[in-house]
C-alpha positions as CSV (number, residue, x, y, z in Angstrom):
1,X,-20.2,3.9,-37.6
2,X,-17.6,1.6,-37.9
3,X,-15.0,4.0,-36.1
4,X,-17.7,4.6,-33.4
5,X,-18.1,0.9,-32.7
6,X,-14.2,0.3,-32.7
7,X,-13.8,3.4,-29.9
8,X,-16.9,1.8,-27.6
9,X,-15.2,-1.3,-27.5
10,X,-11.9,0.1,-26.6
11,X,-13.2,2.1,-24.1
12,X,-14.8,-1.7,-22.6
13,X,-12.1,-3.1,-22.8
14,X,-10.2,-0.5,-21.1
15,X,-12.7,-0.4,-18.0
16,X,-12.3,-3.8,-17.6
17,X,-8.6,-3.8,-17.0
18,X,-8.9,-0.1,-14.7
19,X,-11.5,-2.8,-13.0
20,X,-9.1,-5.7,-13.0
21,X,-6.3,-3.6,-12.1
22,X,-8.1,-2.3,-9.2
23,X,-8.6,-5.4,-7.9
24,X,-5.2,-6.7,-8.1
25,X,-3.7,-3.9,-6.5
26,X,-6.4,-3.8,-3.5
27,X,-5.7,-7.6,-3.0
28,X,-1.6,-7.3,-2.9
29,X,-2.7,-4.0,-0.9
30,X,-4.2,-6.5,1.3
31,X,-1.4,-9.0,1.4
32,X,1.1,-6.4,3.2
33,X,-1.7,-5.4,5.5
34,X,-1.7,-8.5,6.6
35,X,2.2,-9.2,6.4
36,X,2.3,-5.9,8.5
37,X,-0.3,-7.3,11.4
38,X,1.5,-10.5,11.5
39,X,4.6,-8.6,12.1
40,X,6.1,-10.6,9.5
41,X,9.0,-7.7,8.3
42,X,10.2,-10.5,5.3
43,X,6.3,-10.6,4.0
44,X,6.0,-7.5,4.1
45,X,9.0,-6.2,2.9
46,X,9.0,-8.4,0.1
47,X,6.3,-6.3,-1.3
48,X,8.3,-3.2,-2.0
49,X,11.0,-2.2,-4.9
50,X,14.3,-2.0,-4.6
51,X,15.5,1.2,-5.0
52,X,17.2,4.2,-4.1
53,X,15.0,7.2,-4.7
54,X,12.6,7.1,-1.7
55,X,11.2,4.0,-0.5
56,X,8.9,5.4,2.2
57,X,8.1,8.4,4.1
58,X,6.9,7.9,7.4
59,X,5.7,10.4,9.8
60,X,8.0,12.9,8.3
61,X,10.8,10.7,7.8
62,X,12.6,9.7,4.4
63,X,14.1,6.6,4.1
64,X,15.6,6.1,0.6
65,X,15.8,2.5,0.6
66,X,13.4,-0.5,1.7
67,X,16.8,-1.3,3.8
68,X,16.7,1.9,5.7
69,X,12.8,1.6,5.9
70,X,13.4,-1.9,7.7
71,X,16.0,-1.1,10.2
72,X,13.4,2.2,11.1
73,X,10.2,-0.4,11.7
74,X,12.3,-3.4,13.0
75,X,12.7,-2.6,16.4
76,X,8.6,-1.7,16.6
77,X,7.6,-5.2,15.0
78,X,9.5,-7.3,18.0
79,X,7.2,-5.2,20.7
80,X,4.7,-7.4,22.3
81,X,2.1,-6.2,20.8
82,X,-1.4,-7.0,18.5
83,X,-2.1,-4.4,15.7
84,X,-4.8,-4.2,13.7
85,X,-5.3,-2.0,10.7
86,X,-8.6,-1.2,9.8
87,X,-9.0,0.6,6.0
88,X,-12.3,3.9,6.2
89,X,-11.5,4.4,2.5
90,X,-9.1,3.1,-0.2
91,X,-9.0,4.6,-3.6
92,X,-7.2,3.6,-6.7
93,X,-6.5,5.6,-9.5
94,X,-5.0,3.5,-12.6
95,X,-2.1,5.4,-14.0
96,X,-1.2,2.8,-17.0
97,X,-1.2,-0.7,-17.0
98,X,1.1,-1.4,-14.8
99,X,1.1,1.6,-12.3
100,X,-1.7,2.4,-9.8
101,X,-2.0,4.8,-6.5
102,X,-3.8,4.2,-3.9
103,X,-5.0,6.6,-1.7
104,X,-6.8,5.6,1.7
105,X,-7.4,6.5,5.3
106,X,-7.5,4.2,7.9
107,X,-6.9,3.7,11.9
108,X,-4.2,1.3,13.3
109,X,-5.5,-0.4,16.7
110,X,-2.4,-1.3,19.1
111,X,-3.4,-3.7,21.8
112,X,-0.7,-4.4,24.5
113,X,-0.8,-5.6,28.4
114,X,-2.1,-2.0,29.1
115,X,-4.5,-1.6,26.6
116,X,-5.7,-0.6,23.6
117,X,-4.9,3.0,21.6
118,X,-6.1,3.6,18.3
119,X,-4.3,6.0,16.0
120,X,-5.8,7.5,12.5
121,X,-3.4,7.7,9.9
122,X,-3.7,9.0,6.1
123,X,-1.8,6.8,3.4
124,X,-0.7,6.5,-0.3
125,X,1.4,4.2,-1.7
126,X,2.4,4.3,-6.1
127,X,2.6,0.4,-7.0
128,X,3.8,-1.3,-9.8
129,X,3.7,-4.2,-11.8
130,X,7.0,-6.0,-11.7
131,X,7.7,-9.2,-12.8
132,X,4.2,-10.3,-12.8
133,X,3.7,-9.4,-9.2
134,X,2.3,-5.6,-8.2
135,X,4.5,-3.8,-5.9
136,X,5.0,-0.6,-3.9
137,X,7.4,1.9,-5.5
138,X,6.8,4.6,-2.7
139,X,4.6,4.5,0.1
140,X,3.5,7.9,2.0
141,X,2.0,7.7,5.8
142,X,1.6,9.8,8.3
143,X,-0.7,9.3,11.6
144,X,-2.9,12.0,12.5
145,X,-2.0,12.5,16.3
146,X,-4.5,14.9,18.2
């Protein structure tokens, strides 16, 4: 019995970080959402790991490094232009205690002089817990043009 109530409480204890985890990823999540529709490239860059290996992958497009991922966006962020990103579904699947991936769909909403378009994209992005702070390892998008 005593082996029974030692595993239930495990198990509660372990929710409740997935749950906490969750969150904290879904908030810093939010964070570079914002960052990104502020076009602030320092905020939102500041969010992603240095490394080497494959930053992001972008429509199709590898950049290995956060570096090469900025000089790719930079140009797009000093358009005149308002971008929203509205989230349909985020999911987070806890890998460990200090890895997650999220999983979500969404639609970004450019608004210029001429208008407004509005282009679905899939996304998934591993982040991890570094120095206290959760941050994005890789990042996969791609925008579903019809």
């Amino acid at each position: 019995m005593r082996i029974l109530i030692c595993l239930l409480s495990a198990a509660a204890v372990f929710g409740q970080t997935n749950d906490a985890i969750e969150k904290a990823v879904l908030a810093a999540n939010d964070r570079v959402t914002r960052a990104a529709e502020a076009r602030d490239l320092d905020g939102l860059f500041r969010f992603m790991v240095d490394t080497d290996k494959g930053s992001i992958v972008q429509d199709g497009v590898l950049s290995l490094t956060p570096k090469e991922a900025r000089a790719r966006v930079e140009a797009g962020f000093r358009q005149p232009v308002k971008v929203v990103y509205r989230w349909k579904q985020q999911h987070v699947t806890v890998l460990s205690a200090s890895a997650a991936l999220v999983v979500s769909d969404g639609e970004t909403v450019v608004t210029s002089e001429g208008g407004s378009v509005t282009v679905p994209f899939v996304q998934s992005a591993v982040w991890v817990l570094r120095d206290g702070e959760w941050k994005i390892l890789h990042s996969h998008q791609s925008a579903l043009i019809r």
